[in-house]
TORROKE-929490 format. One line per field, with one value per atom (N, C-alpha, C): residue number from 1; residue in one letter; atom name; x, y, z. Coordinates in pm, 1 decimal, decimal comma. Each point is the difference from the previous one (the first is absolute). Example, Ala and Ser with C-alpha at 12.3 -4.5 7.8 and 13.67 -1.06 7.14 Angstrom:
<sites>
num <- c(1:1:1:2:2:2) $
residuo <- c(a:a:a:s:s:s) $
atomo <- c(N:CA:C:N:CA:C) $
u <- c(1319,0:-89,0:90,0:-35,0:82,0:-77,0) $
v <- c(-569,0:119,0:120,0:105,0:119,0:109,0) $
w <- c(780,0:0,0:0,0:-72,0:6,0:73,0) $
</sites>
This chain:
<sites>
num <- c(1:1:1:2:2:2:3:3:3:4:4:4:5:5:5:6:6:6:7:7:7:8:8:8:9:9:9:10:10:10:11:11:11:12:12:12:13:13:13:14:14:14:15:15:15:16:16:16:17:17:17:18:18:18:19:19:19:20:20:20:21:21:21:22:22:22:23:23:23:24:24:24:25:25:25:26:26:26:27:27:27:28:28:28:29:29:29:30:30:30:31:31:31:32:32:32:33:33:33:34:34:34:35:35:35:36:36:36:37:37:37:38:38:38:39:39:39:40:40:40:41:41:41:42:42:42:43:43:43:44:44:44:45:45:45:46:46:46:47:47:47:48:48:48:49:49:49:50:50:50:51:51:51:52:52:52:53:53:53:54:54:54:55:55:55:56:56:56:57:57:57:58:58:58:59:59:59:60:60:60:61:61:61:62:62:62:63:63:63:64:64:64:65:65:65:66:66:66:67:67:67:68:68:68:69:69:69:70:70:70:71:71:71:72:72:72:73:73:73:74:74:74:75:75:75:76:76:76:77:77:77:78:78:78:79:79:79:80:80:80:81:81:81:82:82:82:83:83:83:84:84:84:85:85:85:86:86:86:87:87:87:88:88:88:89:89:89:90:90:90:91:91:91:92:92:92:93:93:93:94:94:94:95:95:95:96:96:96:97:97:97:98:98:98:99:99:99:100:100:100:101:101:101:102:102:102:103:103:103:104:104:104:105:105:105:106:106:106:107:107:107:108:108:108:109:109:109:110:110:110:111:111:111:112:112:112:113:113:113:114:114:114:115:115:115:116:116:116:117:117:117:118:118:118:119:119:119:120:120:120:121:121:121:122:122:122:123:123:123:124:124:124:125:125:125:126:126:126:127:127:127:128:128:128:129:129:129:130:130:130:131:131:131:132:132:132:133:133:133:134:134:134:135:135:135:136:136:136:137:137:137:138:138:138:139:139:139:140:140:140:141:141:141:142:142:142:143:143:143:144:144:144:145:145:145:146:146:146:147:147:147:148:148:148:149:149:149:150:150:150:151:151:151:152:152:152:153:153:153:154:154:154:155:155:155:156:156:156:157:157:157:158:158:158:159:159:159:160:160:160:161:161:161:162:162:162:163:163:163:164:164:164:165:165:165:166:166:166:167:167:167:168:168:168:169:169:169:170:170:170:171:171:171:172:172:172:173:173:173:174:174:174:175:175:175:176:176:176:177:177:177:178:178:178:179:179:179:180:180:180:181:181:181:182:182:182:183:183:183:184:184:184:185:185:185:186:186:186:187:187:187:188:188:188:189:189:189:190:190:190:191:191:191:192:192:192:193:193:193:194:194:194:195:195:195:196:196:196:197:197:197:198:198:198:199:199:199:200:200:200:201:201:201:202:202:202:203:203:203:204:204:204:205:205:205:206:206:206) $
residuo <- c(x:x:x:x:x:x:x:x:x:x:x:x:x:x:x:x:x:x:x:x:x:x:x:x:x:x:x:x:x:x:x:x:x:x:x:x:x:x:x:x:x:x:x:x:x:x:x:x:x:x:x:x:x:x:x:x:x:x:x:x:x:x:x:x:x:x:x:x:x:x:x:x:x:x:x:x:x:x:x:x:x:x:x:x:x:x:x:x:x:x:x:x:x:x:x:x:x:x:x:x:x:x:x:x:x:x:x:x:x:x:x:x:x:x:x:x:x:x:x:x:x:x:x:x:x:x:x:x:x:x:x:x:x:x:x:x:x:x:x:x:x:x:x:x:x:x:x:x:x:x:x:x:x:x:x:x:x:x:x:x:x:x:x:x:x:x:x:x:x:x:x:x:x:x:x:x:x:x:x:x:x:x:x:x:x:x:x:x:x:x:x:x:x:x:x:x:x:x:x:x:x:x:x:x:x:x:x:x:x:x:x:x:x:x:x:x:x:x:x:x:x:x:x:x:x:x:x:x:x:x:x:x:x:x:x:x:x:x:x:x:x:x:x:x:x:x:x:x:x:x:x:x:x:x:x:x:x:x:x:x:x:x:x:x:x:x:x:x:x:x:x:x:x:x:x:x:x:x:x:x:x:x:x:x:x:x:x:x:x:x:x:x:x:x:x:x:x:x:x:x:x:x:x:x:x:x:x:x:x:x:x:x:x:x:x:x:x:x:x:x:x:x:x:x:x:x:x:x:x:x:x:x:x:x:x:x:x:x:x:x:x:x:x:x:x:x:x:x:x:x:x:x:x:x:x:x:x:x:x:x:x:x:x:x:x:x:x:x:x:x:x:x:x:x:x:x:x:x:x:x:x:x:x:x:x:x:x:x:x:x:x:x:x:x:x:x:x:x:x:x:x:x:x:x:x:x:x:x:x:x:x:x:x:x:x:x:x:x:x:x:x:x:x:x:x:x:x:x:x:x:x:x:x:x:x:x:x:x:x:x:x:x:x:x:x:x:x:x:x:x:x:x:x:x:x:x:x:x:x:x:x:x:x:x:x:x:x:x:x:x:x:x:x:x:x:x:x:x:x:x:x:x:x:x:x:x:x:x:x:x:x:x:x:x:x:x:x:x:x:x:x:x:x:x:x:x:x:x:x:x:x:x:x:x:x:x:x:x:x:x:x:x:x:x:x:x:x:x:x:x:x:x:x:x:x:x:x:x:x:x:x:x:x:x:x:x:x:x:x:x:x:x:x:x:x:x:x:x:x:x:x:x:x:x:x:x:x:x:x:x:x:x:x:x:x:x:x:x:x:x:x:x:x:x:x:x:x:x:x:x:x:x:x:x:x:x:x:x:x:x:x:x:x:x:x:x:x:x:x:x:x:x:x:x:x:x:x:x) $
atomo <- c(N:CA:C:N:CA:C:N:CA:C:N:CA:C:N:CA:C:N:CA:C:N:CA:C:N:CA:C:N:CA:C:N:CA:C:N:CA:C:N:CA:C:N:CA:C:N:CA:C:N:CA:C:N:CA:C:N:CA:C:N:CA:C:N:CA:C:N:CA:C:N:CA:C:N:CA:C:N:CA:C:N:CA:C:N:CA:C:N:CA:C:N:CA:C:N:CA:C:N:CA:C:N:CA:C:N:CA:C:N:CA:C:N:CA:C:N:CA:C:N:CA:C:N:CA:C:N:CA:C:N:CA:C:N:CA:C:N:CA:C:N:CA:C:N:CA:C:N:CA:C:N:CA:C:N:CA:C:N:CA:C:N:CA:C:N:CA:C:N:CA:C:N:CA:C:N:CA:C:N:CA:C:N:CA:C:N:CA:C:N:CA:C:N:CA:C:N:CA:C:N:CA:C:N:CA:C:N:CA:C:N:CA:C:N:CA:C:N:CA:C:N:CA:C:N:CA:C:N:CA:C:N:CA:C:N:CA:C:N:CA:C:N:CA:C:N:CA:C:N:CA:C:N:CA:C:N:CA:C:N:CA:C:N:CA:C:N:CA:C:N:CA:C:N:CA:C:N:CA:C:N:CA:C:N:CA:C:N:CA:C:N:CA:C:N:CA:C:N:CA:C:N:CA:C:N:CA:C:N:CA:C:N:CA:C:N:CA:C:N:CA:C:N:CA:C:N:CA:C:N:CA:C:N:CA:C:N:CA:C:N:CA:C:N:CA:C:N:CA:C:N:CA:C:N:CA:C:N:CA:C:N:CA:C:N:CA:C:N:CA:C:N:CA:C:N:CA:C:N:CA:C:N:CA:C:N:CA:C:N:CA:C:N:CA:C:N:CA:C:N:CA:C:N:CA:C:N:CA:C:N:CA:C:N:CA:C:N:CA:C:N:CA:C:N:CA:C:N:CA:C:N:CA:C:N:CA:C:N:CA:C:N:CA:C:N:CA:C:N:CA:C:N:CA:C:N:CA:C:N:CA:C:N:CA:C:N:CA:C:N:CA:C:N:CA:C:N:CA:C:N:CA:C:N:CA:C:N:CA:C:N:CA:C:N:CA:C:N:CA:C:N:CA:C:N:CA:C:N:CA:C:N:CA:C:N:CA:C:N:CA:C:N:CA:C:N:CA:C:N:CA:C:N:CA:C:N:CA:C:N:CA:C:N:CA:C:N:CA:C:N:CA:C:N:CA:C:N:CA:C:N:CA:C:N:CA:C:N:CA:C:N:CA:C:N:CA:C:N:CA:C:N:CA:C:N:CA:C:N:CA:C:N:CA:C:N:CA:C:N:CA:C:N:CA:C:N:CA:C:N:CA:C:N:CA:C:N:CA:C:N:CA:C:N:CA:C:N:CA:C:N:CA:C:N:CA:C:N:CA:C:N:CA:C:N:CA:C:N:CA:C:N:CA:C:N:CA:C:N:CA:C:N:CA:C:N:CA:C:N:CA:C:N:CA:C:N:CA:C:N:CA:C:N:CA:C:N:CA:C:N:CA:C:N:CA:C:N:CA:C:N:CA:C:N:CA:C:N:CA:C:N:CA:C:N:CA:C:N:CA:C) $
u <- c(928,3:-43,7:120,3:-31,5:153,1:-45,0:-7,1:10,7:75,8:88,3:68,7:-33,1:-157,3:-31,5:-175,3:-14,9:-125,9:-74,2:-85,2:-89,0:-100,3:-80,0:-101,7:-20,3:-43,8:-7,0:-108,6:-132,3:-129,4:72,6:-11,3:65,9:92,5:94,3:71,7:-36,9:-30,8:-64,7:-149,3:-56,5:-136,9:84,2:82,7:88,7:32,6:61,3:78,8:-113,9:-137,9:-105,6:-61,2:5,9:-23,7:83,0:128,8:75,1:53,8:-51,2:-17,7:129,3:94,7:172,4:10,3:-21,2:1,7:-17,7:-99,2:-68,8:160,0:-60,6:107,1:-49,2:-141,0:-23,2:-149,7:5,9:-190,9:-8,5:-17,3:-5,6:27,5:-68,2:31,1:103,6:76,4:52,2:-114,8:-112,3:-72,7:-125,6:-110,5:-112,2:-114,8:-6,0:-99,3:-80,1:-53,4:-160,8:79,3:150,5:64,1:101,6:-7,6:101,2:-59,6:81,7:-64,9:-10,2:-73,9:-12,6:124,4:25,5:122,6:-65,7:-32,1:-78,2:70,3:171,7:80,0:-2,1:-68,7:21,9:-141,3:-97,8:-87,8:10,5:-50,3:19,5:63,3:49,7:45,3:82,2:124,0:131,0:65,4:53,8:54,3:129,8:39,5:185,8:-32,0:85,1:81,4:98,2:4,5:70,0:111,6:100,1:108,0:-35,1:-146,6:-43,5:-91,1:-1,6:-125,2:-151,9:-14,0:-101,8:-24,4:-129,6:-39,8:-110,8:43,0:-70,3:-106,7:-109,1:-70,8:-78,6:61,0:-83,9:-6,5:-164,8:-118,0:-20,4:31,6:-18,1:-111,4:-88,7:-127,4:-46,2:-125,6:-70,7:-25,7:-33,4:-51,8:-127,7:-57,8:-117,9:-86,9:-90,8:0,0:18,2:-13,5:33,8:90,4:113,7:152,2:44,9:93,0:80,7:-21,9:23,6:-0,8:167,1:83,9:172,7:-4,2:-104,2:29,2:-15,9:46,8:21,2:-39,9:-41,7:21,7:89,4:58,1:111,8:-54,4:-47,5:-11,5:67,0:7,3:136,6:-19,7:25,2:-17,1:145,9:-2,8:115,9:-29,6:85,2:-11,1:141,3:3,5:112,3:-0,1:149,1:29,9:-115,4:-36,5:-115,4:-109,8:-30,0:-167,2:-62,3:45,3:-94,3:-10,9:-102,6:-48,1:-28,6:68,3:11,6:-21,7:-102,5:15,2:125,7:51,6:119,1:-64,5:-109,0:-68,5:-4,4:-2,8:-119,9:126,1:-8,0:80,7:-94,1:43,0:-71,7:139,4:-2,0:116,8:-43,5:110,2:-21,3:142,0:19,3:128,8:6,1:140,1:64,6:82,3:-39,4:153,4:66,6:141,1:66,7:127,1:-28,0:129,6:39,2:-84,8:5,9:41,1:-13,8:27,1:-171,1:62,2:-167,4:16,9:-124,6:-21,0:-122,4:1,2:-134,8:-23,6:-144,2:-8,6:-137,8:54,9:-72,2:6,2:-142,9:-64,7:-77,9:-46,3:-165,6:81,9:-26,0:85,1:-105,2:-95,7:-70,3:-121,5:-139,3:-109,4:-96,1:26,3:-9,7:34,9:128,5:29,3:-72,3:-2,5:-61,4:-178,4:-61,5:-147,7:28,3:66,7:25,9:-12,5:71,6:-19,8:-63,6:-52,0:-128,1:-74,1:-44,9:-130,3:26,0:88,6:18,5:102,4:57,9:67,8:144,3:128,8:120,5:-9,3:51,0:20,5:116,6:51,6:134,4:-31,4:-141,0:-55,7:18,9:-106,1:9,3:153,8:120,0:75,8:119,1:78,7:94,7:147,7:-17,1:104,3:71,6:102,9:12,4:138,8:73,8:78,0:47,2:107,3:65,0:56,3:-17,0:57,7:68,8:87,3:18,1:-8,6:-97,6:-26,2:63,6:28,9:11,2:-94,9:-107,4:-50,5:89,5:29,0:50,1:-17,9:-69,5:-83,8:-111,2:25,3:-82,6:96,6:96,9:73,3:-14,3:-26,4:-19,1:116,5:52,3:95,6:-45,8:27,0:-41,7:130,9:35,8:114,5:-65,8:-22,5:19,6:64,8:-20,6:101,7:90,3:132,1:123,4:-49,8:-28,8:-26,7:148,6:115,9:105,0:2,3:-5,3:13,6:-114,5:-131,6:-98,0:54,7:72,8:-0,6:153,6:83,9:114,8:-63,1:-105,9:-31,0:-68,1:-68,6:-104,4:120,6:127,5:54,2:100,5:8,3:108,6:-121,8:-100,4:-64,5:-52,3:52,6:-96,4:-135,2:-74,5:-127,7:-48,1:-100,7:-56,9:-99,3:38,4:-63,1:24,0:-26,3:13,5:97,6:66,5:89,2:-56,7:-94,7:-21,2:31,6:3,7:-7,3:-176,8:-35,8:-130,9:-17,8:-95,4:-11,8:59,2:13,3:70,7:175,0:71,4:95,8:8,2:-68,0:-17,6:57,9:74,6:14,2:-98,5:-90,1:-52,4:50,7:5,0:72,6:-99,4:-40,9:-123,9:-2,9:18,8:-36,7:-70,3:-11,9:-134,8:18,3:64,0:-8,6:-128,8:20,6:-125,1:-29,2:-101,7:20,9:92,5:54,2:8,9:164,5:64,2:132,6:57,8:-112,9:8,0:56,1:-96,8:14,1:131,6:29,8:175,3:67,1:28,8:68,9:40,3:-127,7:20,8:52,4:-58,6:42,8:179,7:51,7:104,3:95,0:-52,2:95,2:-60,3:-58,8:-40,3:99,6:102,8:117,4:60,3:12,3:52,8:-138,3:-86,5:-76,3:-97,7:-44,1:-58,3:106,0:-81,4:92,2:77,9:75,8:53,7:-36,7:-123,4:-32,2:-187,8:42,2:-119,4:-78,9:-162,1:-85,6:-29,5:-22,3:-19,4:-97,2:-139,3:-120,3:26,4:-144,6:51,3:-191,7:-22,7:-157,1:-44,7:-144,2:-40,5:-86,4:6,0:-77,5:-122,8) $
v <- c(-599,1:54,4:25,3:-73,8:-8,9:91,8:145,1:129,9:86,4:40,4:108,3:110,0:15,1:140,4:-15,9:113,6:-36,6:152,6:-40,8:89,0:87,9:-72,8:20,1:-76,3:75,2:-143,7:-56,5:40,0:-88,8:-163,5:32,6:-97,6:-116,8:53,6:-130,5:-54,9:84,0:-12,7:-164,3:68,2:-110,2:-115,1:22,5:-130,8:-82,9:17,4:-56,9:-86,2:90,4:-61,0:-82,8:-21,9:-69,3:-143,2:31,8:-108,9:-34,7:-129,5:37,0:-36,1:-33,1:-33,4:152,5:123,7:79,5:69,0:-78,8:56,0:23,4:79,7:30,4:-52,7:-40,8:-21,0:-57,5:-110,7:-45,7:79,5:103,8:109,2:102,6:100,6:154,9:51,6:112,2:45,3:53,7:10,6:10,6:3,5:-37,5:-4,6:136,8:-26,9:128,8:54,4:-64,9:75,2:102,0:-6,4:33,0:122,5:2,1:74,1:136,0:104,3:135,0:72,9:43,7:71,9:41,4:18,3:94,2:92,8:93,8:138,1:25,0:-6,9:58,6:-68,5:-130,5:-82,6:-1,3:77,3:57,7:53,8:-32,4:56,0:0,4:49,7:-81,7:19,4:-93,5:7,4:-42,1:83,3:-7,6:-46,2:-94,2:-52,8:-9,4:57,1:-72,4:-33,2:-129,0:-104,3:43,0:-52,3:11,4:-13,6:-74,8:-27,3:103,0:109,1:84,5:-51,4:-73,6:-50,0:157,1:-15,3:87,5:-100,3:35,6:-81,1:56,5:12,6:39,7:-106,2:-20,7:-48,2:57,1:-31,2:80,8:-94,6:94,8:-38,7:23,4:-74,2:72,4:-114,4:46,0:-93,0:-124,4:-109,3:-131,7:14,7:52,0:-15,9:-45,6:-2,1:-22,2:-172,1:-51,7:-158,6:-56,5:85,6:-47,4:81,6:-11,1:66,4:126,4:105,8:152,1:34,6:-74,3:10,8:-61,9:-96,6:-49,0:110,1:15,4:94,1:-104,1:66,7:-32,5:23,7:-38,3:80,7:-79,0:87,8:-65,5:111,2:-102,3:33,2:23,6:137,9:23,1:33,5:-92,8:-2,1:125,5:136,2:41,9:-61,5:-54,7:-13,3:110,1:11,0:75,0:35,7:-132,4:27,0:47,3:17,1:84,7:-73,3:-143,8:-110,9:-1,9:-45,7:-10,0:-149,6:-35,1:-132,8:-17,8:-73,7:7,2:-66,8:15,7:-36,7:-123,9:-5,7:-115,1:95,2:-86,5:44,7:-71,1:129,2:-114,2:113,1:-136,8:74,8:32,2:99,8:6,9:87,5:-45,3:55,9:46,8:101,6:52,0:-63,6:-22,2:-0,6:73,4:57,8:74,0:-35,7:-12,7:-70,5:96,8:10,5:136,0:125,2:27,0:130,8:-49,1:-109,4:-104,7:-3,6:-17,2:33,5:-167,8:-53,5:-152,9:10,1:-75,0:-59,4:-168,4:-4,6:-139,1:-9,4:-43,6:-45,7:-96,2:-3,4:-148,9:72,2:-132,5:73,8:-80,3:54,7:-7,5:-105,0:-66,0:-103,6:80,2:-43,0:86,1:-93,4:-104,5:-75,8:-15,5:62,3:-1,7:105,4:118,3:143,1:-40,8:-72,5:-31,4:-100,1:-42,9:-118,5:62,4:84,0:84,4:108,5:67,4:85,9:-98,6:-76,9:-100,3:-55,9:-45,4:-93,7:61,8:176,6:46,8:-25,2:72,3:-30,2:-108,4:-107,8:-113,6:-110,5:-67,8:-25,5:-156,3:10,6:-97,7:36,8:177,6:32,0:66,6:27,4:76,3:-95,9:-53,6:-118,9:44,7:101,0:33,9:94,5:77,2:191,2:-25,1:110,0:109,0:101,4:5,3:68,6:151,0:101,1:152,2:34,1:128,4:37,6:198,9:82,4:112,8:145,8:105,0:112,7:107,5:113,3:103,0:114,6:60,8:202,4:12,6:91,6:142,8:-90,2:33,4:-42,8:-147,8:-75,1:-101,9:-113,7:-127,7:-128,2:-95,3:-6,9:-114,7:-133,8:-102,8:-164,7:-98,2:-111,8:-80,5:-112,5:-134,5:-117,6:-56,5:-127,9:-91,2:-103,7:29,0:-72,6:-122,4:-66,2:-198,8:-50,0:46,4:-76,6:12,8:153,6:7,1:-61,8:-69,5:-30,8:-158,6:-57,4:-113,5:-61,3:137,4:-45,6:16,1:74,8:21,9:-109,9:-66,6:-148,3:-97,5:5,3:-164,1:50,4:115,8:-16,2:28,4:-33,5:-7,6:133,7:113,3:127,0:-24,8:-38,3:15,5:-141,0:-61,4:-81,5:2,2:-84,1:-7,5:-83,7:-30,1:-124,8:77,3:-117,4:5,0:-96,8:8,9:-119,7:26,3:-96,3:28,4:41,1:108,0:0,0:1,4:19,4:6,7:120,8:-57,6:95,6:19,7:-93,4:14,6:83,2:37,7:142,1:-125,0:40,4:-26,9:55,3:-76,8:81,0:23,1:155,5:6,1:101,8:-54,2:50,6:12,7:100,6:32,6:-62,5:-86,5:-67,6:-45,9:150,6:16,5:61,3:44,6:62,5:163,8:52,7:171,1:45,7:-9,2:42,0:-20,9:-125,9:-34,4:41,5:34,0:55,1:175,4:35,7:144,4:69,9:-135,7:43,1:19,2:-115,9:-30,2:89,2:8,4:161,3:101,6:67,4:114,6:-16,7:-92,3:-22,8:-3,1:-79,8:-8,5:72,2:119,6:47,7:43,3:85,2:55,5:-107,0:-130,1:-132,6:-87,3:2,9:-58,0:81,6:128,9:-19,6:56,3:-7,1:20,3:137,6:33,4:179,0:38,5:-107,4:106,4:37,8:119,3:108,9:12,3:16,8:64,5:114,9:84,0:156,9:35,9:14,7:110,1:113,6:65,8:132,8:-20,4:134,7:-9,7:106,6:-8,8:61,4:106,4:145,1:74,1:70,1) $
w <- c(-424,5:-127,1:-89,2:-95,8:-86,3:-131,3:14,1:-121,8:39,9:-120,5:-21,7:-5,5:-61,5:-71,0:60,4:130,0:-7,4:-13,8:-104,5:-37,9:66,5:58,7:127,5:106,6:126,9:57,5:16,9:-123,0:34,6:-116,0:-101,7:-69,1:71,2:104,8:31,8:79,6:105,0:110,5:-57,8:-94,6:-43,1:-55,9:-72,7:-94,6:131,1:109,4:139,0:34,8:30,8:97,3:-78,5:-155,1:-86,3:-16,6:38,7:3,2:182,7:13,1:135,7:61,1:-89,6:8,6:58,3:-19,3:25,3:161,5:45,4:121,8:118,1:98,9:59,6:112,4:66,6:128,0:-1,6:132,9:-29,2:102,0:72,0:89,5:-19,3:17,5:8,6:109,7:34,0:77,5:152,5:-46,6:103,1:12,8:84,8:-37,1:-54,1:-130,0:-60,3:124,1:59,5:111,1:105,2:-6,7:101,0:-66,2:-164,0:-4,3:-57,4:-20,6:-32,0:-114,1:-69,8:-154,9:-6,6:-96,7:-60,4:-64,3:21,4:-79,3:-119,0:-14,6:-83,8:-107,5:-3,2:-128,5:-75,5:38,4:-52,1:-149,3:-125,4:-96,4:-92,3:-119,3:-136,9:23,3:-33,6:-19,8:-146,6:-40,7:-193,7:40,1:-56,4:-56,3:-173,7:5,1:-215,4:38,9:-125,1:8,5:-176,9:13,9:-84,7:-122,0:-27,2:-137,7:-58,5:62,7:-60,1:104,6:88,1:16,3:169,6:-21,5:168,5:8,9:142,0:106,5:108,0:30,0:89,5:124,6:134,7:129,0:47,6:4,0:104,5:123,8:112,7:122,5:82,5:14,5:90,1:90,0:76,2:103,9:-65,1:45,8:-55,4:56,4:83,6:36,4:174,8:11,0:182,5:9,9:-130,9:28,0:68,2:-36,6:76,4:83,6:83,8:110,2:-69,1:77,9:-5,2:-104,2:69,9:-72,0:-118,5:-48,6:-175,7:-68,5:-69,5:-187,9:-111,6:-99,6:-103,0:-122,3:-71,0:-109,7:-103,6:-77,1:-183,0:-55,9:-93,5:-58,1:-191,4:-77,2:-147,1:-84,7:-98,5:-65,4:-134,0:-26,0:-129,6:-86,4:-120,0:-73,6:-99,7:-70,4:-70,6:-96,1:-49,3:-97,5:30,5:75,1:83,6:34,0:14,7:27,6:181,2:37,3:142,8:10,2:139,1:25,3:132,5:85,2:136,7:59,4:115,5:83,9:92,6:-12,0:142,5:101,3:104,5:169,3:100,7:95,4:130,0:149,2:111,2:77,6:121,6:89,1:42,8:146,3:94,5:118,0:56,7:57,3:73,1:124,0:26,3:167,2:10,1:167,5:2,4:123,3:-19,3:109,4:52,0:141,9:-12,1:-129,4:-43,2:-78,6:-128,9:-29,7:-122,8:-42,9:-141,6:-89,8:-112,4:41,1:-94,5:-29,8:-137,2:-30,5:-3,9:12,5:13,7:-130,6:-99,8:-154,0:-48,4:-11,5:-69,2:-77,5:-88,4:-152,9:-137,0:-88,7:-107,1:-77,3:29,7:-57,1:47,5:-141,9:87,2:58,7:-36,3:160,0:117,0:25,2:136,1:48,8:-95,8:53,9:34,0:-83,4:3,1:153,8:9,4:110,1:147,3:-23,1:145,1:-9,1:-83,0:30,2:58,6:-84,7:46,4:195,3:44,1:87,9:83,9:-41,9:118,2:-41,7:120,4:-10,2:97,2:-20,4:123,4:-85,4:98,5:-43,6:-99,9:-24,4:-76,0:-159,0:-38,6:-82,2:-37,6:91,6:-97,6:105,8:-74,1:31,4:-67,0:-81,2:-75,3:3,0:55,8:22,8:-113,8:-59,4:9,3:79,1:39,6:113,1:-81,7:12,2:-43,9:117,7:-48,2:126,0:-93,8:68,5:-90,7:88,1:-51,4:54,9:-101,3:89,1:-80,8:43,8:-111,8:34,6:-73,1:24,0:-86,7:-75,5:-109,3:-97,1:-95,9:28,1:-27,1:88,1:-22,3:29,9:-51,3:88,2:-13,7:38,9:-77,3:46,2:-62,6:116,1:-8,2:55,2:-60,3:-57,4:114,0:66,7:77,1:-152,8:88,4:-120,6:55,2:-143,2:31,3:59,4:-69,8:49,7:174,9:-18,9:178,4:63,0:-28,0:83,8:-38,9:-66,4:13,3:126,9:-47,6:81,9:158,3:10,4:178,6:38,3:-84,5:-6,4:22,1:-81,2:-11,2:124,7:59,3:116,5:124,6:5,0:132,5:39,9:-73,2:84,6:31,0:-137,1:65,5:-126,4:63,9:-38,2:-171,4:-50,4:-177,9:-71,9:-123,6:-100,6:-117,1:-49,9:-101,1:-127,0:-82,5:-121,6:-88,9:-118,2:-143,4:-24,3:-74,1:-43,4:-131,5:2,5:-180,7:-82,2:-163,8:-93,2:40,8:123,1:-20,3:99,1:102,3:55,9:200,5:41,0:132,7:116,5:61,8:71,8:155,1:39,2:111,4:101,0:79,5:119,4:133,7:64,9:119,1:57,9:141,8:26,3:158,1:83,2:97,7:79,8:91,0:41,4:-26,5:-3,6:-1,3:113,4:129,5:63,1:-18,5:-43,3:-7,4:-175,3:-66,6:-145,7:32,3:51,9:16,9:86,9:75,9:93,1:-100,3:-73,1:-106,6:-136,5:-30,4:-81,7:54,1:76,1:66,1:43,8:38,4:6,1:-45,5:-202,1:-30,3:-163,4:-4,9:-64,8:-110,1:49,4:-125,2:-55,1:50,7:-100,3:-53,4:16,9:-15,7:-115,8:-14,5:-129,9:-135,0:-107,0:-142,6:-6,1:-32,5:-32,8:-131,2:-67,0:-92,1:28,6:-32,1:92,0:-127,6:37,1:-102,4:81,3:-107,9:59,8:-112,0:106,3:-54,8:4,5:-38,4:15,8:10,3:81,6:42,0:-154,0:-14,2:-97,7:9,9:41,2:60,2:-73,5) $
</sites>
């Protein structure tokens, strides 16, 4: 993810899953049916952004359709001017690996979201993730981004298995496309070089 200045993270987060040069993995870190709620990410979280803009994602159940661990986050833009703008839809699930906190997010199209309500999570309907890596205290949410450079240098020296293309708009596409089980070593491993050092920080909304 090539930004300097990020505002929120429903916005980039949807722009990424929108551009699929973006994607970080055709696999999750672990299988949803298997992994466990995060209670703490329950509920609104506000960031402002440098332009005057606030931001509000709402975190709640998706429903008995999907795994018990999916969330939902939609996402409301206020700008300076009082104008209200939606942020889009993502659907998202936690792993936790040795006391390490990830998310695994897809959505961003409301077809993908209509796609798997209808027909379930299965590795048919959701082919696409984003990799986070999050910490909650107190009432603050931190979320960090995998660095593309670093996921491409671990791809072209053999750590772990993925594609390197040109995609569209000029955009290189660089993808994870190992297994969950050799994905999730991998992270956990090489977590402090591997995602971005620039942090979004919520703040919960009580």
């Amino acid at each position: 993810m090539k930004t300097k200045r990020v505002f929120f993270l429903m916005s980039l987060v949807v722009l990424c899953l929108l551009l699929t040069s973006c994607s970080d993995s055709t696999v999750p870190l672990s299988d949803p049916d298997k992994s466990k709620v995060d209670e703490r990410l329950a509920g609104v979280w506000r960031v402002e952004g440098k332009d005057g803009e606030v931001s509000y994602n709402h975190i709640g159940r998706f429903g008995d359709s999907l795994p018990e661990s999916v969330v939902r986050v939609v996402g409301v833009t206020h700008t300076k001017e009082g104008k209200i703008r939606s942020a889009g839809e993502l659907l998202i699930f936690p792993t936790m690996i040795e006391g390490k906190s990830f998310l695994n997010v897809t959505g961003g199209q409301d077809q993908q979201i209509k796609l798997v309500e209808e027909k379930g999570w299965t590795p048919e309907t959701v082919t696409t993730y984003l990799i986070f890596r999050y910490q909650v205290t107190g009432d603050g949410l931190t979320v960090q981004g995998i660095d593309c450079a670093a996921k491409q240098r671990a791809i072209e020296g053999g750590k772990i298995k993925g594609v390197i293309e040109k995609g569209d708009h000029g955009f290189t596409k660089v993808v994870f496309t190992d297994t969950t089980e050799n994905l999730a070593r991998f992270v956990v491993e090489n977590s402090d070089d591997l995602f971005s050092k620039n942090v979004v920080k919520l703040e919960r909304v009580k």
